[in-house]
C-alpha positions as CSV (number, residue, x, y, z in Angstrom):
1,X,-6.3,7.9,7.7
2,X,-4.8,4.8,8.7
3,X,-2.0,3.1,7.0
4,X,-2.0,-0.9,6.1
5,X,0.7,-3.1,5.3
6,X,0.9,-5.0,1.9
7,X,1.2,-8.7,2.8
8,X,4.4,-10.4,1.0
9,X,3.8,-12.9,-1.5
10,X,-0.3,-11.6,-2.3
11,X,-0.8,-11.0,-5.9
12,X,-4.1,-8.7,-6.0
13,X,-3.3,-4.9,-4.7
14,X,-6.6,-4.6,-4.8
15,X,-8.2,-7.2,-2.7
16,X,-8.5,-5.5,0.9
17,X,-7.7,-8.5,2.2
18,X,-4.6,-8.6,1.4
19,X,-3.3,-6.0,3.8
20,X,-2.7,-5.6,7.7
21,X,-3.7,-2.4,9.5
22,X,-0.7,-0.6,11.3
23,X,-2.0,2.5,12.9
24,X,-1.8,6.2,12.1
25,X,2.0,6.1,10.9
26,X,3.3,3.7,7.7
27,X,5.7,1.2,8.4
28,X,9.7,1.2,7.9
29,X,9.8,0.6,3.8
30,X,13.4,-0.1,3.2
31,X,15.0,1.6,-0.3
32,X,15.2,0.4,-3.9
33,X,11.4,1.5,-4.1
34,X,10.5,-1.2,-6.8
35,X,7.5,-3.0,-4.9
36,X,4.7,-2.4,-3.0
37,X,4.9,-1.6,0.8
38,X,2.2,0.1,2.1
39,X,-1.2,2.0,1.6
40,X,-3.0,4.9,3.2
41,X,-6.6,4.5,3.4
42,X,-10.1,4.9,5.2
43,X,-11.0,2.0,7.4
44,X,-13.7,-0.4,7.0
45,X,-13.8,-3.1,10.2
46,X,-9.9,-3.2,10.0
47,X,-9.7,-3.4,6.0
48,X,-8.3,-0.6,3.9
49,X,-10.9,1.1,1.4
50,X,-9.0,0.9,-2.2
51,X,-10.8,3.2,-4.3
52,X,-10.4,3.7,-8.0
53,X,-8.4,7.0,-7.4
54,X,-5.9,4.8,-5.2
55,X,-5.5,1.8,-7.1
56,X,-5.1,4.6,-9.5
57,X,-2.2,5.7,-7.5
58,X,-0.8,2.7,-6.4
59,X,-0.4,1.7,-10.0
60,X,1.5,4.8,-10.9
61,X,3.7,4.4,-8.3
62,X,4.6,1.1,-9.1
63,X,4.8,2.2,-13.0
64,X,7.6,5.3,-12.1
65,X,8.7,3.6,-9.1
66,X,8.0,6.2,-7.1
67,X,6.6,7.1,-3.6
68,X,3.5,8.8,-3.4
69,X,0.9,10.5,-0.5
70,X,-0.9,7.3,0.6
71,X,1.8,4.7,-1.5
72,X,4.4,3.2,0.3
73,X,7.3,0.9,-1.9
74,X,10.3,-1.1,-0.7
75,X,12.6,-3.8,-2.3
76,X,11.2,-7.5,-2.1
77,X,7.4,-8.6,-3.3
């Protein structure tokens, strides 16, 4: 699955317009995981997929500030 960028300053992890595709690996996420980075997901004409079980996981991962499988964090919003 590819991997999409979370674009600084957007407000609505859920809108799939709201992220940039960057290919098959996930982008440099500096530390101090407090803020989301990036997302793994299936591809629809260059837009990620965010299903319920990954908003699902994006929230958690923001909640325990923690990394997870397809949920990138890093520093700044």
């Amino acid at each position: 699955m590819p991997w999409y960028s979370y674009i600084p300053g957007r407000t609505n992890v859920c809108d799939p317009n709201n992220y940039t595709p960057v290919g098959s690996n996930p982008p440099n996420c500096p530390t101090s995981k407090l803020f989301l980075c990036a997302i793994q997901a299936n591809d629809n004409s260059g837009h990620p997929i965010i299903t319920c079980a990954l908003i699902c996981e994006i929230a958690n991962a923001l909640e325990n500030r923690t990394e997870s499988t397809n949920v990138k964090l890093r520093p700044t919003p």
